[in-house]
Wavefront OBJ file of the C-alpha trace (Angstrom):
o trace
v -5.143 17.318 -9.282
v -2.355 15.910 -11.724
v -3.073 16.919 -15.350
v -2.360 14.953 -18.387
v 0.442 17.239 -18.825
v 2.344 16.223 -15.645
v 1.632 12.629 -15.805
v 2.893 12.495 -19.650
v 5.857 14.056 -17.446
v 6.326 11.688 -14.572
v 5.911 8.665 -17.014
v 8.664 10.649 -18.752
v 10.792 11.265 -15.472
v 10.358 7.724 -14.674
v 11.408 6.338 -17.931
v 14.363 8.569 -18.460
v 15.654 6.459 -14.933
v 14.369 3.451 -15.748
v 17.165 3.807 -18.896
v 20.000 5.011 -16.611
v 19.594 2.765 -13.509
v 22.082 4.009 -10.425
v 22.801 1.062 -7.757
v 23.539 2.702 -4.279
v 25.375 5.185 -4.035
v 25.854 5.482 -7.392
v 22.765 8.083 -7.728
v 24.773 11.070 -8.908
v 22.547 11.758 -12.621
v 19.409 10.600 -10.635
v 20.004 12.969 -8.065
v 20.884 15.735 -10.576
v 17.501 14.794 -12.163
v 15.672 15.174 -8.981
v 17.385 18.653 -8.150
v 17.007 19.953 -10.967
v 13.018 19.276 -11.540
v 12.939 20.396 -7.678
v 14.390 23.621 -8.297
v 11.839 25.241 -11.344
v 8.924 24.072 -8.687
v 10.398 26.695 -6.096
v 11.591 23.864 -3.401
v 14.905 24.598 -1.313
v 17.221 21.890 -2.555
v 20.187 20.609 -0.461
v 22.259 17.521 -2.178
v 24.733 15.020 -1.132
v 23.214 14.734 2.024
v 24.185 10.633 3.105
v 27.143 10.417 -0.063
v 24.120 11.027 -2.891
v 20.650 11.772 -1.119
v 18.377 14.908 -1.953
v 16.543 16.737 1.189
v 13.753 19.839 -0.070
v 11.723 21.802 1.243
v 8.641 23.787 1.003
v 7.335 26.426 3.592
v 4.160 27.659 3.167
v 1.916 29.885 5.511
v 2.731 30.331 9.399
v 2.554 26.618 10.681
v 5.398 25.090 12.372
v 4.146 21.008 11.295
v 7.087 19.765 9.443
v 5.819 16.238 7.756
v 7.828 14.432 5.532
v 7.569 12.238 2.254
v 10.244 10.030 1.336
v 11.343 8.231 -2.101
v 14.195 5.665 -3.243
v 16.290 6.613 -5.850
v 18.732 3.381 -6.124
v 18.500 0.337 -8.341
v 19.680 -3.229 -8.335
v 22.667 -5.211 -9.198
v 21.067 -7.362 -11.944
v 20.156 -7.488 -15.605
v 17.015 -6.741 -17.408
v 14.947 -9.219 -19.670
v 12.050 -6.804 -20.328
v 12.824 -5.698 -24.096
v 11.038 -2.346 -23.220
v 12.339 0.347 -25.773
v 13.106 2.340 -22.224
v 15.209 -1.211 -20.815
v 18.809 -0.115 -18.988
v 21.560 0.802 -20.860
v 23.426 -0.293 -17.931
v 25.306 -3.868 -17.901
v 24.399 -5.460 -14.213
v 22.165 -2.219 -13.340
v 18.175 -2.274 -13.330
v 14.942 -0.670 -11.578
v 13.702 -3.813 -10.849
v 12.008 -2.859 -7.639
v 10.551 0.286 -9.273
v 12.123 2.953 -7.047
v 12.156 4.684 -10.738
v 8.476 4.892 -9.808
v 8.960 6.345 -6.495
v 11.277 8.873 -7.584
v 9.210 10.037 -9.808
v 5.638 9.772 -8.241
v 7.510 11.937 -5.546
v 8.581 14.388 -8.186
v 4.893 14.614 -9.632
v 3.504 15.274 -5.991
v 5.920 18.147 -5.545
v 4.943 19.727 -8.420
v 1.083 19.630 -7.326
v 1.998 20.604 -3.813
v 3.950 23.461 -5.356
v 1.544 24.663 -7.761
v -1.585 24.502 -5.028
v 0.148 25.901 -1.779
v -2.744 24.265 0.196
v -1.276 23.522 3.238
v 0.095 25.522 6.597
v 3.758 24.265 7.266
v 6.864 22.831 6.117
v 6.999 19.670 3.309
v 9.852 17.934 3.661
v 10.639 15.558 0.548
v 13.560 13.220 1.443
v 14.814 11.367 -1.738
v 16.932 8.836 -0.678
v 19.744 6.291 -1.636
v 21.107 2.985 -1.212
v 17.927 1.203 -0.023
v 18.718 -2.007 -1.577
v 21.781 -3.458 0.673
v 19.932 -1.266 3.445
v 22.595 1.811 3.901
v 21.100 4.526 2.573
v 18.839 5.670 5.501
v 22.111 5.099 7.615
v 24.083 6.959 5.903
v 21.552 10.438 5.925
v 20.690 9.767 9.235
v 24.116 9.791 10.543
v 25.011 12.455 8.404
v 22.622 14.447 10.469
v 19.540 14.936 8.496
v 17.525 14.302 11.495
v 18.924 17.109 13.299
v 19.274 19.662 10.201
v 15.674 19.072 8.502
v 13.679 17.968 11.081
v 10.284 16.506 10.664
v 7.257 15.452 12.785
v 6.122 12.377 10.835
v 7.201 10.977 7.848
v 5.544 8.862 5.107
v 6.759 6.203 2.390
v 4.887 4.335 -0.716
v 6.150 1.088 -2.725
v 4.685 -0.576 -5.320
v 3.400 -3.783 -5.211
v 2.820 -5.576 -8.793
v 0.725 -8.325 -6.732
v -2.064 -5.930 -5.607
v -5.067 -4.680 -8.099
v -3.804 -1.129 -9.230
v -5.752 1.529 -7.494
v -5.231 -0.181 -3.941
v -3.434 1.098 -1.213
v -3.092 -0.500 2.189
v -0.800 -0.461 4.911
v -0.880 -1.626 8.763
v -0.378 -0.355 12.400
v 2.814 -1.995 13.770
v 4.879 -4.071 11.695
v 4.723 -4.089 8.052
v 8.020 -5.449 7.587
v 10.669 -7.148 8.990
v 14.565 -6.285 10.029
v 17.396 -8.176 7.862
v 20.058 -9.499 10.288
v 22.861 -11.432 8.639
v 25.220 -13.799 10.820
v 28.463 -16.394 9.466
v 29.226 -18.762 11.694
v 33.215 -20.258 11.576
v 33.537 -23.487 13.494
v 37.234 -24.876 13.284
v 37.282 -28.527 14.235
v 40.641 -31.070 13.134
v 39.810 -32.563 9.436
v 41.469 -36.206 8.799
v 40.965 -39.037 6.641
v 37.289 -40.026 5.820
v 38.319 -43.718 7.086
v 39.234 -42.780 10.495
v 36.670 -40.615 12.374
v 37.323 -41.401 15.909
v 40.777 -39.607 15.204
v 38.927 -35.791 13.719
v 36.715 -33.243 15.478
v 34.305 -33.064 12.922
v 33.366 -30.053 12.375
v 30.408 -31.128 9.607
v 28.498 -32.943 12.088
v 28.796 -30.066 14.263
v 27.497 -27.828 12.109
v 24.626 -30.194 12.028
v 23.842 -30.080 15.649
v 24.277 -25.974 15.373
v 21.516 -25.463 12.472
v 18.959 -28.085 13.790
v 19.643 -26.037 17.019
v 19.136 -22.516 15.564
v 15.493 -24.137 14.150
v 14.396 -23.678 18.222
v 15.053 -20.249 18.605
v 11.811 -18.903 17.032
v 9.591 -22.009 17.810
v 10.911 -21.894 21.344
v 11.802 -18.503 22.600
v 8.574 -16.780 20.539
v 4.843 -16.426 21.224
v 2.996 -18.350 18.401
v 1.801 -15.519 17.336
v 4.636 -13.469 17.200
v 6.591 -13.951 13.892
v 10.182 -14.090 13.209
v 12.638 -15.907 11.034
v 15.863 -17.741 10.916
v 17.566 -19.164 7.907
v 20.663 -20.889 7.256
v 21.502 -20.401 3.941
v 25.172 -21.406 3.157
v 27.237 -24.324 3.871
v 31.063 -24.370 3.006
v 33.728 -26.136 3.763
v 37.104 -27.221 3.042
v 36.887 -30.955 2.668
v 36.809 -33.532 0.229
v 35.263 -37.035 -0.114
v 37.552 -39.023 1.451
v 38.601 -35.795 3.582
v 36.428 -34.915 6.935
v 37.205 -30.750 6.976
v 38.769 -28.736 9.320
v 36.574 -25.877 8.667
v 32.842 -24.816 8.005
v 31.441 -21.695 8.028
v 27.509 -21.261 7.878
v 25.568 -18.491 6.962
v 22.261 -16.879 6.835
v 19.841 -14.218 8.148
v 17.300 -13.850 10.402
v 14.280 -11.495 10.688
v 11.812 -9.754 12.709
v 9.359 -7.280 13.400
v 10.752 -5.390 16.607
v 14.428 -4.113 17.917
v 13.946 -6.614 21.402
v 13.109 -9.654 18.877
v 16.558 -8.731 16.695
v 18.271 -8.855 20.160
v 16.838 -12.325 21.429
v 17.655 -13.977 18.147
v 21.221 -12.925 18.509
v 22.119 -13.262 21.879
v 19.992 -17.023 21.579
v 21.624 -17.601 18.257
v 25.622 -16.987 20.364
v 25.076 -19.368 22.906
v 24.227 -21.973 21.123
v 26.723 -21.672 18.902
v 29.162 -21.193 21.342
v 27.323 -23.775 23.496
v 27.855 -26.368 20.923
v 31.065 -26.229 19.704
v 32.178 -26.578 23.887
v 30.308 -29.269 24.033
v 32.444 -30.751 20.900
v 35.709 -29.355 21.238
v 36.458 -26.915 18.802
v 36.668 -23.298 17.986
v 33.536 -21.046 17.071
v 33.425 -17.228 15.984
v 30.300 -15.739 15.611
v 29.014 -12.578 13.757
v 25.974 -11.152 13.589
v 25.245 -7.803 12.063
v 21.826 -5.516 12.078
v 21.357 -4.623 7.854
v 17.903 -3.749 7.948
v 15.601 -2.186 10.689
v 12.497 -3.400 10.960
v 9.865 -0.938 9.620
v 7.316 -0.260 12.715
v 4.493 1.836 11.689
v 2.952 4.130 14.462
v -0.352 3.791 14.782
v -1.682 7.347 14.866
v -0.059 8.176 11.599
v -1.424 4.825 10.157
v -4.887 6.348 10.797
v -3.950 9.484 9.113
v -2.584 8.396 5.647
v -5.433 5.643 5.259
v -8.324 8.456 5.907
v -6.090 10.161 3.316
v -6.295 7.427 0.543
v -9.691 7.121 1.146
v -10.257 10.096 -0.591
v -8.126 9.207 -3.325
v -8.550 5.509 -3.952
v -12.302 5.104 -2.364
v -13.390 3.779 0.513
v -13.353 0.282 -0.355
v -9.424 0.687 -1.986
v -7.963 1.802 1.268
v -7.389 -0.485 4.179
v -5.144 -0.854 7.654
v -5.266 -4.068 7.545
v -2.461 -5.101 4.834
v -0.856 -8.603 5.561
v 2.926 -7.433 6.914
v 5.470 -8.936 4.902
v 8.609 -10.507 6.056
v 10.822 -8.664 3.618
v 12.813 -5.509 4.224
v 13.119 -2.042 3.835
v 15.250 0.778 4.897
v 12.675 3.261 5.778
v 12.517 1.419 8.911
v 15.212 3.286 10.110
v 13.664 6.644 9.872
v 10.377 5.107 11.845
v 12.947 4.818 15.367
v 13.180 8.153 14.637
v 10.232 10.222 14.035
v 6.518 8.574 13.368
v 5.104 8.097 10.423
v 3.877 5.030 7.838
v 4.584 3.070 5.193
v 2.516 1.739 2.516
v 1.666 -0.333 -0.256
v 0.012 1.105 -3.299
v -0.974 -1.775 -6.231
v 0.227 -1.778 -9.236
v -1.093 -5.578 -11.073
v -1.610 -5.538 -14.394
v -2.730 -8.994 -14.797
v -6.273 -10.900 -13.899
v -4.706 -13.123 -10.901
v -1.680 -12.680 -8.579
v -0.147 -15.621 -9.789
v 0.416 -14.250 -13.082
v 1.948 -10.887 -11.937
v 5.795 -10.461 -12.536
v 6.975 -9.499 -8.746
v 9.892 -6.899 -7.977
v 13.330 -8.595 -8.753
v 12.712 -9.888 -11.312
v 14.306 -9.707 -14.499
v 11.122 -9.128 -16.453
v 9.599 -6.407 -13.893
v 8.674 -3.342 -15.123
v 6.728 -0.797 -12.546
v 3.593 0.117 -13.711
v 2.766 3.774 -14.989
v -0.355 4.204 -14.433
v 0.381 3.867 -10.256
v 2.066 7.612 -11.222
v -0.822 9.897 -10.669
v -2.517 7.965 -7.909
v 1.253 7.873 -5.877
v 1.286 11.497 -6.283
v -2.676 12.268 -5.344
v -2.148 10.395 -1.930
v 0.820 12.271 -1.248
v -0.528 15.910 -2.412
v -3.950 14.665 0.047
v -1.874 13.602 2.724
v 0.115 17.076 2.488
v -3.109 18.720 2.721
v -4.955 16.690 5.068
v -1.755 17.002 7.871
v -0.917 20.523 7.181
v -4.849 21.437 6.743
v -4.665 25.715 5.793
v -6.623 27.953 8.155
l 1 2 3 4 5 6 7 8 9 10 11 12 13 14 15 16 17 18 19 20 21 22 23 24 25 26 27 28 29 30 31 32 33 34 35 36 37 38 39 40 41 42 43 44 45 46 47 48 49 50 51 52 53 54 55 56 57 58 59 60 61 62 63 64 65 66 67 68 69 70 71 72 73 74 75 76 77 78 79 80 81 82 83 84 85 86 87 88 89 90 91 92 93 94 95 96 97 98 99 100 101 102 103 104 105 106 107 108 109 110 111 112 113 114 115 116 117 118 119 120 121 122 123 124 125 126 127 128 129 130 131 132 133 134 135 136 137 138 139 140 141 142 143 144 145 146 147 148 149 150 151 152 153 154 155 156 157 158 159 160 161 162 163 164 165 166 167 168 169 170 171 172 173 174 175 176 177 178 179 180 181 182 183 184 185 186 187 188 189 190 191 192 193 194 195 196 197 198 199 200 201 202 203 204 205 206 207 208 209 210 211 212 213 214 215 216 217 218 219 220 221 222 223 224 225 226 227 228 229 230 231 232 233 234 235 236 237 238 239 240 241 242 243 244 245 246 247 248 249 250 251 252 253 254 255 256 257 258 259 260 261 262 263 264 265 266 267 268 269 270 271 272 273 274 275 276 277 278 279 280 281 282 283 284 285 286 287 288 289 290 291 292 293 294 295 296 297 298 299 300 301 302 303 304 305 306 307 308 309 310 311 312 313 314 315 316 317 318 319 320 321 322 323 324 325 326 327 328 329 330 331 332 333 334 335 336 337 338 339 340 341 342 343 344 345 346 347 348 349 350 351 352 353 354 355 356 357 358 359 360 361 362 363 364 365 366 367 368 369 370 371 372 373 374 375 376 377 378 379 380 381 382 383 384 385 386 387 388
């Protein structure tokens, strides 16, 4: 199904971006790349759709089924430490979460979808920016790709360096969490270290706030029902002899469904607000939704693991993949239309504990995922869109 030909390609595809890494937004050469390729293979190409995202399409036959595959294009904010002749030539710009990979194991399946025509319908490939800070769904879907390129399910893969290569697995529900980021400003009266009794200390209420947000999930959720909330920065304006005036807190907070996101804020306000009553002094509270969380439906969960199956094997293919508590912007497209995402291995090492993991400086996505990325998604084409 992919040649040695084409995968010589992708691996070249993938290492021309790994080179010239794009952050979000930023995807203008990757996106010419993509268009370009897209274009010889016969696909109907239509660009800055969300600032720098690719939509294309592929009709073939008389069925109406539109299904949908979707890649990331952007890269992070960081440096590379790999040495690779291929590294970035980009200061504070590098594929460390291999979406270098994904573009181009999305590029390779087009081209085998192209060149076989075996399916009834319309493929939809959706190539899409600014995952990273979580935008880049966002910014298509509000710029109305929903609406203008419909699609009855849709379908993601991402590499995971920590599972054996030639695995993939994915599970019904969620698979990964929403990113919710608050700051918390509480304004008390700061005075001399020496005289407490004369401040509103806004340090020890703080205190009282963050032990307090430490209930929300171990008292408002079912055991078995996860979710997360982490303070993660503490500032203020005093010194050592100097009780502040101001501290401002901040942190996320996670989970796998919209109604949990909603709990943790409206719990995480009041007793906030709650608190700094209680104390005397001023509180304002923000809390904004980065990162949906990414839901799979269960129907379609079914369908793309009977799809690796034929792939990977039967033993290499599983539903029952441990969800993560990290986050990723295909979520968004899941409150939209069904579909599922999933993890296909990558490890190149004998034990987990050795494998370099995505964000890091040394990471470097495996090639050899290439041709089994693009296999999964030609089957899955095929499988969904089965020709008469």
């Amino acid at each position: 199904m992919v040649s040695e030909e084409l995968f010589e390609q992708m691996k070249k595809w993938r290492q021309q971006m790994h080179a010239h890494p794009e952050a979000a937004f930023e995807e203008v050469e990757t996106a010419k790349l993509v268009v370009t390729e897209l274009e010889k293979m016969g696909y109907e190409v239509v660009t800055g759709v969300g600032k720098t995202g690719v939509v294309a399409s592929l009709k073939n036959g008389n069925g109406k089924k539109v299904v949908g595959l979707r890649a990331d294009m952007d890269s992070l904010k960081m440096d590379e430490t790999t040495g690779l002749p291929y590294a970035s030539k980009v200061e504070n710009r590098f594929h460390g979460c291999g979406h270098d990979g994904h573009t181009a194991t999305l590029l390779g399946a087009a081209q085998v979808i192209a060149e076989r025509k075996n399916f009834d319908g319309t493929v939809r490939l959706i190539f899409q920016p600014a995952e990273e800070p979580g935008y880049g769904a966002r910014a298509m879907i509000e710029d109305g790709v929903m609406e203008k390129y419909p699609m009855d399910e849709i379908y993601a893969l991402h590499n995971n360096p920590q599972m054996p290569l030639g695995q993939i697995g994915t599970c019904p529900g969620g698979i990964a969490t929403s990113e919710d980021n608050f700051v918390i400003k509480i304004k008390g009266k700061g005075g001399h270290a020496s005289a407490p009794h004369n401040v509103k200390d806004p340090l020890v209420i703080a205190s009282e706030i963050i032990l307090a947000l430490q209930t929300i999930v171990s008292r408002n959720f079912s055991p078995l029902e996860t979710a997360v909330v982490s303070c993660t920065e503490f500032i203020t304006d005093g010194a050592r002899n100097a009780i502040p005036s101001n501290v401002l807190i901040k942190g996320d907070a996670r989970a796998y469904k919209p109604e949990s996101q909603q709990l943790i804020e409206d719990r995480m306000r009041k007793i906030c607000m709650g608190i700094c009553a209680l104390n005397d002094a001023e509180c304002e509270f923000e809390y904004t939704h980065e990162f949906a969380p990414t839901f799979n439906d269960a129907v379609c969960t079914t369908y793309a693991v009977e799809s690796a199956k034929k792939v990977v094997g039967e033993k290499n293919a599983f539903d029952d993949l441990p969800p993560g508590t990290g986050s990723e912007d295909f979520g968004l497209f899941l409150q939209h239309i069904p579909g599922c995402y999933l993890r296909i291995g990558g490890m190149v090492c004998e034990t987990e504990d050795d494998a370099i993991p995505v964000h890091n400086s040394s990471f470097d996505f495996n090639d050899d995922i290439l041709p089994i990325g693009a296999k999964f998604f030609t089957q899955l084409i095929e499988d969904r869109m089965e020709l008469k």
